[in-house]
KOLPAGU-146254 format. One record per atom (N, C-alpha, C): residue in three letters; x, y, z. Coordinates in pm, whole numbers, plus 32768, in hexadecimal, padded with zeros to 4 digits. Layout:
alaXYZ
...
! end
This chain:
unk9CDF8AC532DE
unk9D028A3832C9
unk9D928A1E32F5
unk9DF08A6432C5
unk9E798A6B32D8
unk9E9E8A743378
unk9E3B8AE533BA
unk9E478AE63459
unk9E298A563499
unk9DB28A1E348D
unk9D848991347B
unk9DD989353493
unk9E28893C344C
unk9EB688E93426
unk9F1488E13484
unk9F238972349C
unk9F94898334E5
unk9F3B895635A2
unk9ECE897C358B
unk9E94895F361B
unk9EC588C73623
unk9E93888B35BC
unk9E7F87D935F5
unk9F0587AE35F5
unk9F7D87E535AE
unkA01D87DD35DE
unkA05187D5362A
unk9FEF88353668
unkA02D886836CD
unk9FF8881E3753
unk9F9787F7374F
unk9F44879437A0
unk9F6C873337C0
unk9FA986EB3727
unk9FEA864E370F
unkA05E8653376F
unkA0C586D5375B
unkA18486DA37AA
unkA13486BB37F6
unkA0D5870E385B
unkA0AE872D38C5
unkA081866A3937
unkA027865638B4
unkA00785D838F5
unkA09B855E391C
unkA0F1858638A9
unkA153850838A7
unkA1AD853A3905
unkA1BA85D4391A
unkA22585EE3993
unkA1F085D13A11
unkA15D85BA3A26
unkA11685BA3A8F
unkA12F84FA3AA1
unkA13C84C53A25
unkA151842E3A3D
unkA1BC84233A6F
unkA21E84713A4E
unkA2A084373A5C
unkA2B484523AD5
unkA25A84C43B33
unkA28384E13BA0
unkA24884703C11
unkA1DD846A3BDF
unkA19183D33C18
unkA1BC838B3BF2
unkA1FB83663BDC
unkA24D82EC3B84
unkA2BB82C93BDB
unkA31A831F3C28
unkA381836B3C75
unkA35583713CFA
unkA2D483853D29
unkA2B183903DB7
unkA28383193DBE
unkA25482D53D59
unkA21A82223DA8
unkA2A681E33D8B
unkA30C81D53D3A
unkA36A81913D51
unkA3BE81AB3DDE
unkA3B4824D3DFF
unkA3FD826B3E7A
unkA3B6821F3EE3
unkA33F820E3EDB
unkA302820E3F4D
unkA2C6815D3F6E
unkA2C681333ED9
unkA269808E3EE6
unkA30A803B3E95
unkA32F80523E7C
unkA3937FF73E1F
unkA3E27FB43E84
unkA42A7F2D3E8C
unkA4927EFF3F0A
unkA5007F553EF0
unkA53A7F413F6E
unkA5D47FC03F65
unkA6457F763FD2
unkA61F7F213FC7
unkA68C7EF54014
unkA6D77EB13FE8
unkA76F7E894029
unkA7CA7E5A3FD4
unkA8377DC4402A
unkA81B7DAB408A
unkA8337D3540D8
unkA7FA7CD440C4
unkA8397C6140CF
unkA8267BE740BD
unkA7B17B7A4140
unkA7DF7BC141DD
unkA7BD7B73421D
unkA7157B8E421A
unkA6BF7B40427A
unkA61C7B7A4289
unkA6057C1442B6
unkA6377C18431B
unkA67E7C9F4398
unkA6F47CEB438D
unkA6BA7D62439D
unkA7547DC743B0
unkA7007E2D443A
unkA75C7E434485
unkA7477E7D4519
unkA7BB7F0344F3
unkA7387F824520
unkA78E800A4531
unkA782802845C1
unkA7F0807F460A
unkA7D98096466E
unkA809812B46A5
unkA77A8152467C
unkA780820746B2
unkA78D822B473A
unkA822828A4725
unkA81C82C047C2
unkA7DE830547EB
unkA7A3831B4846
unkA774838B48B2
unkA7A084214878
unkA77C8492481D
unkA790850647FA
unkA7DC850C476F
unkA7A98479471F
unkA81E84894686
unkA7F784ED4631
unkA81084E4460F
unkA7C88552454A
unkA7D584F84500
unkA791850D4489
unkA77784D2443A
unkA7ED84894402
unkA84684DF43DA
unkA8C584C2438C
unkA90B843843D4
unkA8FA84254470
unkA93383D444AC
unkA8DB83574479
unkA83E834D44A0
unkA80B82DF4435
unkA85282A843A8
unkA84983214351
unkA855831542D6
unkA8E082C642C2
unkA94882EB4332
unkA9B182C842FA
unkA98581EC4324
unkA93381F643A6
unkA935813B43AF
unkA8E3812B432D
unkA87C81484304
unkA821812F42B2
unkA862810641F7
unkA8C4814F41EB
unkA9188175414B
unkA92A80F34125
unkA99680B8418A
unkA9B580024147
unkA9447FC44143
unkA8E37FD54184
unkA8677F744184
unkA7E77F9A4121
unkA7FA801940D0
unkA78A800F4040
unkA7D9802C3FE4
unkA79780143F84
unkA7CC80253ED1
unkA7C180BC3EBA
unkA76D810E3EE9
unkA78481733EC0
unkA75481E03F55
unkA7B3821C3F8D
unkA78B82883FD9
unkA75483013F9C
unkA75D832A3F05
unkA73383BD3F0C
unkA6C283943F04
unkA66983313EB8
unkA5B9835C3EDB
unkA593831E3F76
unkA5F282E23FB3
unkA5DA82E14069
unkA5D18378407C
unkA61383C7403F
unkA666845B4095
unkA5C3848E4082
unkA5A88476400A
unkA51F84E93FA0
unkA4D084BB403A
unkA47D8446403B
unkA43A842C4086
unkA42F844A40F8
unkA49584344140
unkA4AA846C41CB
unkA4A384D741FA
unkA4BB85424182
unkA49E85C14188
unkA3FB85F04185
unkA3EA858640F7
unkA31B85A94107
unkA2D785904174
unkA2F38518419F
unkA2DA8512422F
unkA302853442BD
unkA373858F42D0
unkA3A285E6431D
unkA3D4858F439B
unkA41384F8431C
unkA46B84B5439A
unkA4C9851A43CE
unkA504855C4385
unkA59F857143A4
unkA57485E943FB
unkA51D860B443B
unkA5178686447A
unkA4EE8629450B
unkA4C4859A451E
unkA47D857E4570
unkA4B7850C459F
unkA55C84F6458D
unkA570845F45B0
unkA54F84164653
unkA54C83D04660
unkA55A838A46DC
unkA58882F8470B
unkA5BC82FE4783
unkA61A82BB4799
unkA5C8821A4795
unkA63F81BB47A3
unkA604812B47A4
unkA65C80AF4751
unkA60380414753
unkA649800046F5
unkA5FE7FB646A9
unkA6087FC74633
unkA5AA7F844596
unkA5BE7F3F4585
unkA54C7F174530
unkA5A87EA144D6
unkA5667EA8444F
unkA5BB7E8F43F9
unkA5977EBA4346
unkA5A37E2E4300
unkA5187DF142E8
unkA51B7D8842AA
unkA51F7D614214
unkA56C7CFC41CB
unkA57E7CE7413B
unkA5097D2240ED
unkA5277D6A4085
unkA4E17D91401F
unkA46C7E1E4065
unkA4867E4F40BE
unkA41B7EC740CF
unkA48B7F2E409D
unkA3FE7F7A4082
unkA3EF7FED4054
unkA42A8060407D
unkA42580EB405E
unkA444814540BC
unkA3DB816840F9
unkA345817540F2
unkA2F981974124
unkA2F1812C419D
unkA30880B441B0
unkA300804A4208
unkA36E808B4276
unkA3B78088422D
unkA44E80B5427B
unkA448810742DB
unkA409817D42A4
unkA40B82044310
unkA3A481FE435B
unkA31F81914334
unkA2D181804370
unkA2FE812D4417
unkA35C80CD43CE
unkA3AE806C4453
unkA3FD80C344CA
unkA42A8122447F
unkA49D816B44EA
unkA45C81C84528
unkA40581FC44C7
unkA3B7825D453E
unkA367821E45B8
unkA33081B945A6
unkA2BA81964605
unkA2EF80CC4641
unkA33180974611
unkA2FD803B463C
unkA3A8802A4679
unkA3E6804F46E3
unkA44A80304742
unkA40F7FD14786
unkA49D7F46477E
unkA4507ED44780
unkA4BC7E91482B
unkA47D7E584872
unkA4DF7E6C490C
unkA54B7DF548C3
unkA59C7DF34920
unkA5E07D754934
unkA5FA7D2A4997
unkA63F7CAE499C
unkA6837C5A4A3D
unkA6F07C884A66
unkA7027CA14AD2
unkA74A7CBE4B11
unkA79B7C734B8F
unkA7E87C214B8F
unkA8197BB34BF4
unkA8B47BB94C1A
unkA8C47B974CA6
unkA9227BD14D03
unkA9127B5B4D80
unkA98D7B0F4D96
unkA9997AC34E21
unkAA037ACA4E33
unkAA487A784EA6
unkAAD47A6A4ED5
unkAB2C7AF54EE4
unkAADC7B6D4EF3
unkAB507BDD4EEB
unkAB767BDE4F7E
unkAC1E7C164FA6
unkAC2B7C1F5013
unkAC497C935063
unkABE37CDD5017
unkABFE7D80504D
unkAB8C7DDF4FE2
unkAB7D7E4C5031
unkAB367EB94FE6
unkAB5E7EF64F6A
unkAC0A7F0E4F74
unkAC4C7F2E4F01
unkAC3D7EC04E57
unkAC597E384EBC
unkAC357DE64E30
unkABC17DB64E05
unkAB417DF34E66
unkAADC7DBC4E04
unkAA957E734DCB
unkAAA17ECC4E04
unkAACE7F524D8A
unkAAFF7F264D1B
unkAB817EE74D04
unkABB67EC64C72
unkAB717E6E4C47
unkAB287DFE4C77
unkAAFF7D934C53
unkAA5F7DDC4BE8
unkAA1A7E1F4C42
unkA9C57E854C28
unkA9C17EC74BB4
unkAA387F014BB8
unkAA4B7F8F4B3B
unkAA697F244ADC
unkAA7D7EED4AAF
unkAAB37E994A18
unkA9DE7E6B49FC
unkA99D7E784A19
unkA9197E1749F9
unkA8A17EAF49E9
unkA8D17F134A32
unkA87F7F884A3A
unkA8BF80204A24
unkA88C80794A1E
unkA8AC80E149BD
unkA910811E4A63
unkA8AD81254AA2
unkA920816C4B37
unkA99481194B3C
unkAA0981744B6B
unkAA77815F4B4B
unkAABA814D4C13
unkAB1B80E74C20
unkAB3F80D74C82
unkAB6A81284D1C
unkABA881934CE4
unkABC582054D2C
unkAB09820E4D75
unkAAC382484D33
unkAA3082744D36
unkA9C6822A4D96
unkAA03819E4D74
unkA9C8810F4DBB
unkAA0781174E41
unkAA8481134E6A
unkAAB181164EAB
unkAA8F81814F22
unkAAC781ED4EE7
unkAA5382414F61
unkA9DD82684F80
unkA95A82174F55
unkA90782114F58
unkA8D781B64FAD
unkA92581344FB2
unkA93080E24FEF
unkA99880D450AC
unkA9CA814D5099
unkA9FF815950F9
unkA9ED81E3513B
unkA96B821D512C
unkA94D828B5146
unkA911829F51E2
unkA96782F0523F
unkA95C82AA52C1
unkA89F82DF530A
unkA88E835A52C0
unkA7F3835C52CD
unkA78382FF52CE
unkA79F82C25244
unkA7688238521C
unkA75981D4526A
unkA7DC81C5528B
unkA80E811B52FC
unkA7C381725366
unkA7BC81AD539B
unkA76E81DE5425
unkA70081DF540D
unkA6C4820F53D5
unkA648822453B0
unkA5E1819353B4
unkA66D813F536B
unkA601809D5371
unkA630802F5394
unkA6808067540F
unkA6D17FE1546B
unkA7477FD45444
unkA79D7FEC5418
unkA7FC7FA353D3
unkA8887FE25417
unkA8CF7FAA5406
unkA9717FE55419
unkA9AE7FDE53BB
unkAA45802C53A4
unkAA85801A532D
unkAAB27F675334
unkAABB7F2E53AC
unkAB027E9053B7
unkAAA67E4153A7
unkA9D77E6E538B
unkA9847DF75362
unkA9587E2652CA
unkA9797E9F528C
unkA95D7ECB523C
unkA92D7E7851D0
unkA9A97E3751B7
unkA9A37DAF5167
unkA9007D3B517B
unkA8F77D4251C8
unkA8B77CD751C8
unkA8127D1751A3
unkA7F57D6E5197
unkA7797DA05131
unkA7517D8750CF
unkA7D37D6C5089
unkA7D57D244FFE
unkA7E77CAF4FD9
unkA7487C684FAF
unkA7347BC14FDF
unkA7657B994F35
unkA7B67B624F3E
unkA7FB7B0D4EB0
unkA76D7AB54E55
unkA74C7B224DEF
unkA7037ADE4DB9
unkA6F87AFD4D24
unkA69E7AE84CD9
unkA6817B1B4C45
unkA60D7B834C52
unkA6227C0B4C22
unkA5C67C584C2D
unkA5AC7CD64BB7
unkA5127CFC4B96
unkA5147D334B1D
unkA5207DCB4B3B
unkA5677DE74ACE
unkA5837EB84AD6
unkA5647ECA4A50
unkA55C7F434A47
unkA58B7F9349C2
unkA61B7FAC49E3
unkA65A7FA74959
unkA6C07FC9495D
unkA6F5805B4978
unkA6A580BA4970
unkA6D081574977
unkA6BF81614A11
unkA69F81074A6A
unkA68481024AEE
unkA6F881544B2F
unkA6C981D04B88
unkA72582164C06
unkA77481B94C5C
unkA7E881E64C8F
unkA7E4819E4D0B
unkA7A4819E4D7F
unkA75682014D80
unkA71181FF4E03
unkA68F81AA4DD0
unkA65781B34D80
unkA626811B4D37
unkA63280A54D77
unkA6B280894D28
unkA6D37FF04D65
unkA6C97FE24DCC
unkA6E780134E2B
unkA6F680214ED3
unkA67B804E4F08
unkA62A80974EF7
unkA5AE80AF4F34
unkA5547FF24EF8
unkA56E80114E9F
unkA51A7F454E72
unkA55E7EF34EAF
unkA5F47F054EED
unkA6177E6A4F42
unkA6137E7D4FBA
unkA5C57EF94FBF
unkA58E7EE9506E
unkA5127EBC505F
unkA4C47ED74FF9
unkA42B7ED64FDC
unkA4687E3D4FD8
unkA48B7DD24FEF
unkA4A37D674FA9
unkA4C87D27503D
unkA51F7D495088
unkA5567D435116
unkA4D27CFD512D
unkA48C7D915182
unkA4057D9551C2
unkA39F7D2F5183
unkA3A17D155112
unkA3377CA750C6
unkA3817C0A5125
unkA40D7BFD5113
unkA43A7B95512B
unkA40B7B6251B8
unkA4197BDC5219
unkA4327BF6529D
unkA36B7BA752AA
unkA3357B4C52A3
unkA2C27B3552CB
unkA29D7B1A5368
unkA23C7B695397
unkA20A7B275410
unkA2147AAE545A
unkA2317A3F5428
unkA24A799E5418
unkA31479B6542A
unkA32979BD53F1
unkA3C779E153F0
unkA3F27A395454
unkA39E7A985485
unkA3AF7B0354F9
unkA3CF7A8A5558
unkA34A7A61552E
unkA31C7A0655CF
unkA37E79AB55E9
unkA3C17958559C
unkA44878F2558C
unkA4AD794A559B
unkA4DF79BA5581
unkA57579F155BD
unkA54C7A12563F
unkA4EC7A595677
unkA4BF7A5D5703
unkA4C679DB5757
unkA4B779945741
unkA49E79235785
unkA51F78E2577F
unkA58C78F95749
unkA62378EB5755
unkA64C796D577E
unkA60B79BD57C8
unkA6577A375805
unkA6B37A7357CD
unkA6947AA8573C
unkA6D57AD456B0
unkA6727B46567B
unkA6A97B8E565F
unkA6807C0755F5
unkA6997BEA557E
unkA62F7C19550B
unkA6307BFC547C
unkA6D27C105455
unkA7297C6E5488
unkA7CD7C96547F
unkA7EA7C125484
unkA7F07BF95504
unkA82A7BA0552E
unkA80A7B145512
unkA7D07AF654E2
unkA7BC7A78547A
unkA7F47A7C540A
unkA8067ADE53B6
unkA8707AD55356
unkA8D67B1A536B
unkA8E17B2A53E8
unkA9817B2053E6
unkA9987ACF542C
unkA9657A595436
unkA98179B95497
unkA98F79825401
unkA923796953A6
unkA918796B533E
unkA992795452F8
unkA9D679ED52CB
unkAA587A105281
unkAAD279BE52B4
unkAAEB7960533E
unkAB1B7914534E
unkAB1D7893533F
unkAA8C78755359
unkAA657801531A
unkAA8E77C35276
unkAA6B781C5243
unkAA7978235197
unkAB2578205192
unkAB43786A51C9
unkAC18786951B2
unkAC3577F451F6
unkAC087796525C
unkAC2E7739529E
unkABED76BB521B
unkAB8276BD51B7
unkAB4F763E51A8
unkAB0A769E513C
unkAB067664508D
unkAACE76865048
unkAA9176264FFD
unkAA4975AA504E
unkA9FA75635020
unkA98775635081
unkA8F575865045
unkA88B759E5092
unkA862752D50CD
unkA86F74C150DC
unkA84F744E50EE
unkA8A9745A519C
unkA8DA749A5189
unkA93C745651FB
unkA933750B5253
unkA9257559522C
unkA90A75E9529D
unkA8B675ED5304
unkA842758C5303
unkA831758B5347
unkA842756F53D8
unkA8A974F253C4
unkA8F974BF543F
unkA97475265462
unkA9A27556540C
unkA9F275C1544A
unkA9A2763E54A6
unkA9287662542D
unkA91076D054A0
unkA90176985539
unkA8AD76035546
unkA88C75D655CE
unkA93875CD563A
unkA9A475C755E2
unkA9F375CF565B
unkAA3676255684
unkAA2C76AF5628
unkAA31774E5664
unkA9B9775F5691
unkA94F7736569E
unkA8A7777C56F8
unkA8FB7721577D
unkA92476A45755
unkA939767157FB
unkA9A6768D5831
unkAA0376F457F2
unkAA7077305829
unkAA4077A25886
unkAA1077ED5827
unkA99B7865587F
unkA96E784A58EF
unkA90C780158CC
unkA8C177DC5948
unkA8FB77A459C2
unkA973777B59B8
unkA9A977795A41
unkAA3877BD5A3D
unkAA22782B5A13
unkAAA2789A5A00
unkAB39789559DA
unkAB3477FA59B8
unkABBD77ED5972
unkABD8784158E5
unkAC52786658D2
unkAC9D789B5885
unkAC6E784857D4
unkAC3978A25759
unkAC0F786256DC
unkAC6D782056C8
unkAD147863570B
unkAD8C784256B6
unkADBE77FD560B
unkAD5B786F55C0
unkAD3B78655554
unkADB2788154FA
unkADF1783B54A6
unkAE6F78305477
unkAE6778C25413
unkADDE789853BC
unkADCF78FE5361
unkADB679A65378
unkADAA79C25425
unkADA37A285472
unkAE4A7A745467
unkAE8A79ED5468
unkAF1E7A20546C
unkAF427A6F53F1
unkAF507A03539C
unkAF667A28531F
unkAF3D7AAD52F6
unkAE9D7AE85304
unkAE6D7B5A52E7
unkAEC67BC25344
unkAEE07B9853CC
unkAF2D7C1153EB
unkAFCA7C2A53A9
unkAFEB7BB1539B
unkB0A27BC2535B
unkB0747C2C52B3
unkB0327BD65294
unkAFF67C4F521B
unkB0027CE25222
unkAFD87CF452AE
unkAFC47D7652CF
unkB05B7DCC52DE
unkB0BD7D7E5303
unkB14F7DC35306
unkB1A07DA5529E
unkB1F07E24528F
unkB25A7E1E5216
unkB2B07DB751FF
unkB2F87D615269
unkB3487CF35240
unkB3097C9851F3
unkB2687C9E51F4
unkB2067C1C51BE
unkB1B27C3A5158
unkB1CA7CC85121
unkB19A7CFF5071
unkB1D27CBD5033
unkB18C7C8E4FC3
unkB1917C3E4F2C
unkB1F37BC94F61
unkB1AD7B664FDD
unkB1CD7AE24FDC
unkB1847AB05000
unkB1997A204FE5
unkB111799A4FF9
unkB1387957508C
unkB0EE794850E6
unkB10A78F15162
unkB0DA788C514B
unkB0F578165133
unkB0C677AC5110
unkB0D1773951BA
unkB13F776351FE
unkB13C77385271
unkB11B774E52D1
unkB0D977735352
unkB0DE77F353C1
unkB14277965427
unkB1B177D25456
unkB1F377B654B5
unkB1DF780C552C
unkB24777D5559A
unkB220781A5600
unkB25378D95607
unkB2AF78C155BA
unkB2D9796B55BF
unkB24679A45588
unkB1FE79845557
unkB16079C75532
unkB12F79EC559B
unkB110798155DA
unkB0D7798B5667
unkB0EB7A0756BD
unkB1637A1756A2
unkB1757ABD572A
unkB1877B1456D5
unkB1387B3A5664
unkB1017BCB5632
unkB0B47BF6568B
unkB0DF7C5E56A7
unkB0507CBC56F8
unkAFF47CEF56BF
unkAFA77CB656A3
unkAF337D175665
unkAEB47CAE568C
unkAE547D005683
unkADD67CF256BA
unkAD757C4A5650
unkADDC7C5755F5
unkADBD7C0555BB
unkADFE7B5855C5
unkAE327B815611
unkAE867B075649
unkAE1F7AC356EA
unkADF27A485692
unkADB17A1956CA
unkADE0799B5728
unkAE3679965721
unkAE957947577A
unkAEAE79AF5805
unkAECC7A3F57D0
unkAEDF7A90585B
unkAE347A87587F
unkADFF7A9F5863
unkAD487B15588B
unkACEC7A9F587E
unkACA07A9C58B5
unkAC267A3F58C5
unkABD37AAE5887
unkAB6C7A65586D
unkAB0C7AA45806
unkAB1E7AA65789
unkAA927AFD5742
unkAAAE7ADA5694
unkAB137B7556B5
unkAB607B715626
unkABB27BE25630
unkAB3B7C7255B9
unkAB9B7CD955DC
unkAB4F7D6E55C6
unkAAF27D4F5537
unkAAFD7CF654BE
unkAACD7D125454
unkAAE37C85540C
unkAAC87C76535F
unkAACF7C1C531F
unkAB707C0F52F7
unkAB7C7BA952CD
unkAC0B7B9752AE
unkAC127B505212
unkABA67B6851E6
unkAB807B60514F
unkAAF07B345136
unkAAA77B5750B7
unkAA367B475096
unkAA0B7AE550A1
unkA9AE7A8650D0
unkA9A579E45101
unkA90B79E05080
unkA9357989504D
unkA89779334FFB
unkA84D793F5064
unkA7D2792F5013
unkA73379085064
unkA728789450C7
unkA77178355062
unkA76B77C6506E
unkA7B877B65145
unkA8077806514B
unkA85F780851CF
unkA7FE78535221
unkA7C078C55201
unkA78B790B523C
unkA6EE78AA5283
unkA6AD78655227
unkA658780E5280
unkA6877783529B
unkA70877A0529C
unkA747772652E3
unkA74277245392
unkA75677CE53A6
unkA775781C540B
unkA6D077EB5486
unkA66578295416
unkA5E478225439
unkA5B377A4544A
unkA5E977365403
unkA59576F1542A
unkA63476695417
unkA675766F54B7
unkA6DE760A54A2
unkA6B0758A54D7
unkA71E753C54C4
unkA73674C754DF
unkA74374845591
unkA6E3743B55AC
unkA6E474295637
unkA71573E15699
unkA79974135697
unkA81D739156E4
unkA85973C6576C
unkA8B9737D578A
unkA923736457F1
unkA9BD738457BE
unkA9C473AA574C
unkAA3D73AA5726
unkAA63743F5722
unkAAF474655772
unkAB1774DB5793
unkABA374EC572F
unkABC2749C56F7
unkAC487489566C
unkAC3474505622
unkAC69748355BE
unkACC974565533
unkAD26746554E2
unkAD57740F54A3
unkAD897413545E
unkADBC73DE53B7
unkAE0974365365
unkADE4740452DF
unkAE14737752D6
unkADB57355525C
unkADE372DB5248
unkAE44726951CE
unkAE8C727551F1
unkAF1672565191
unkAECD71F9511B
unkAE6571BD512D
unkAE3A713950E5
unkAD9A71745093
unkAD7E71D450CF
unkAD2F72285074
unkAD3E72AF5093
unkAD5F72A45020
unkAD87735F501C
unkAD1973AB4FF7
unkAD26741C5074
unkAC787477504A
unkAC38745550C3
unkAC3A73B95107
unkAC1C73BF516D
unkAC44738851D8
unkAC0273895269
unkAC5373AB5300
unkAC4073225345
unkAC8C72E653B4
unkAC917275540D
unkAC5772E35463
unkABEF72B254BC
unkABB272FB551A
unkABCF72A455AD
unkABF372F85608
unkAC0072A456A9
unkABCD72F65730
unkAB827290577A
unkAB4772C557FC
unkABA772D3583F
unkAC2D72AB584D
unkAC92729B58A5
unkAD1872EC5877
unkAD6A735158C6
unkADFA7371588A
unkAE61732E5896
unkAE5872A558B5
unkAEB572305893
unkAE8A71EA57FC
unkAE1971CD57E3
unkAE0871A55768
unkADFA721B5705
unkADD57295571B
unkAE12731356EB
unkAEAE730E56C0
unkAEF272ED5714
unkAF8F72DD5717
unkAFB5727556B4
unkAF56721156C8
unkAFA971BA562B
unkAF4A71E05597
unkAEFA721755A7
unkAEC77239552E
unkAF3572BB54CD
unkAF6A72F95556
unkAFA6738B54EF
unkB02D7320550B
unkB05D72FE5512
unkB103729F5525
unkB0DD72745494
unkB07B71FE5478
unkB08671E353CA
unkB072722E535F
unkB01B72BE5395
unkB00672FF531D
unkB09973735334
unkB0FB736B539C
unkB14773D65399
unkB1B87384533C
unkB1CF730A534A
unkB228729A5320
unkB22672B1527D
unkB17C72CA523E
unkB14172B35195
unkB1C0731E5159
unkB19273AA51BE
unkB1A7741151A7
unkB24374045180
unkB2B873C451E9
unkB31573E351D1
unkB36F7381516B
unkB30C730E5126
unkB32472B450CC
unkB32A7306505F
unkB2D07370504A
unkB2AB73DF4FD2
unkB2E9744C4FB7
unkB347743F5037
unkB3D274A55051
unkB38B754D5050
unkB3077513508E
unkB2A675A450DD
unkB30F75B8515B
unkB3547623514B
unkB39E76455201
unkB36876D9522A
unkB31D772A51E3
unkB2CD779C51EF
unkB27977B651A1
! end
């Protein structure tokens, strides 16, 4: 009887330690644990973390990490992390939690225009995605690559069509760059072939007619008439004498690091460089910055005139007095050179 006793005693600890332990694994596992206010909290695992590196984003954002720790262990997060970016919504659980980070890496947008070089849209790049600029950069300028699929280091740029586009965030750089060619070639349609052909232009060479267009005129409404009076410069071999051609080359020399040309005078003009379109007929070697879409089928599908100039226009700013003639050319830049020097613009 006495054994009896001690059996069903012993039964009872048994059952209530067995509660308490169940008691302990559904609170670890079903109870909320989080401790932020907003709907969303976003973690963002690098590429090769450990756990501890989670744990440390994860700490401010629940009420209690050690039954996160218990859990993660039963389920053999911490042996298995992977990279990405979460998101941990109000009031879940830990079982929700580790359920989120393990499996459901969720992409994001990714958006980039106006850069005027390879170097700054690398930086532009690395701040939105886990690859880091250095990485982007030569990936993007990898001279195998550019050979391999047309390109030069001076059209390089123009592969990368300014738009909104979805990644994961743990995305490589050779990632990003293998998708904005996959993206190129989508753009590049048969129909669009057929329209730069038929202006005696290569897909290059439309945006880099393009990349001038856009620096000359950043209202779409009106690119198109610009591109028509560089296509009719071309076409009968006059000089683009593209102001913004200049500028990109003074860029290019040390007297003209970390300053604004707001004027182009004639000392611009006799830079030698290939980009000086006042010396060289033709489009010059490459882009001279990333041009919108919007410029780029400005290119493809322009405006159908007689007019071989312009110039800005003092009375709307943003946009150009256009002239068939370089006498009425001549008084159009006389009033807008006049605006300029009312504004005490002298470079």
């Amino acid at each position: 009887m006495y054994f009896k006793k001690i059996l069903w005693a012993v039964a009872l600890i048994g059952l209530v330690i067995f509660g308490a332990i169940a008691y302990y694994i559904y609170g670890a596992m079903f109870s909320p644990n989080t401790s932020f206010e907003n709907e969303t909290a976003y973690i963002y695992v690098p590429t090769d973390a450990t756990y501890g590196e989670v744990r440390l984003q994860l700490e401010p954002l629940l009420k209690d990490i050690n039954s996160f720790d218990a859990l993660a262990k039963q389920k053999e997060y911490v042996t298995y992390v992977k990279p990405g970016r979460y998101a941990i919504k109000k009031g879940m659980n830990n079982n929700d939690i580790i359920n989120s980070i393990r499996s459901k890496n969720l992409p994001l947008k990714i958006s980039f225009n106006n850069q005027h070089s390879l170097k700054d849209l690398a930086g532009r790049i690395s701040v939105q995605i886990e690859a880091d600029s250095l990485s982007l950069y030569e990936v993007m300028t990898d001279e195998q690559f550019l050979k391999k699929n047309g390109f030069t280091p001076a059209t390089a740029l123009g592969m990368y069509l300014p738009n909104s586009y979805e990644f994961f965030w743990n995305s490589s750089a050779e990632t990003f760059r293998d998708r904005m060619l996959t993206e190129y070639n989508r753009f590049w349609t048969e129909e669009r072939k057929a329209k730069a052909k038929k202006l005696n232009l290569s897909p290059s060479e439309v945006i880099t007619l393009a990349s001038i267009v856009h620096e000359e005129s950043k209202q779409a409404d009106e690119q198109p008439r610009v591109a028509g009076v560089y296509l009719n410069r071309l076409r009968i071999g006059m000089p683009l004498q593209a102001d913004p051609t200049l500028k990109f080359a003074a860029y290019q020399l040390p007297q003209y690091q970390n300053t604004i040309i707001r004027r182009v005078l004639n000392i611009h003009k006799e830079i030698d460089s290939p980009y000086n379109t006042y010396k060289h007929t033709g489009l010059p070697p490459g882009l001279i910055a990333m041009p919108d879409l919007s410029a780029i089928k400005a290119v493809l599908d322009p405006e159908s005139h007689s007019y071989l100039y312009f110039a800005a226009d003092a009375k709307r700013i943003g946009y150009h007095k256009f002239a068939k003639t370089l006498a009425q050319h001549n008084v159009n830049a006389r009033e807008y050179h006049k605006y300029l020097s009312s504004q005490g613009i002298r470079k």
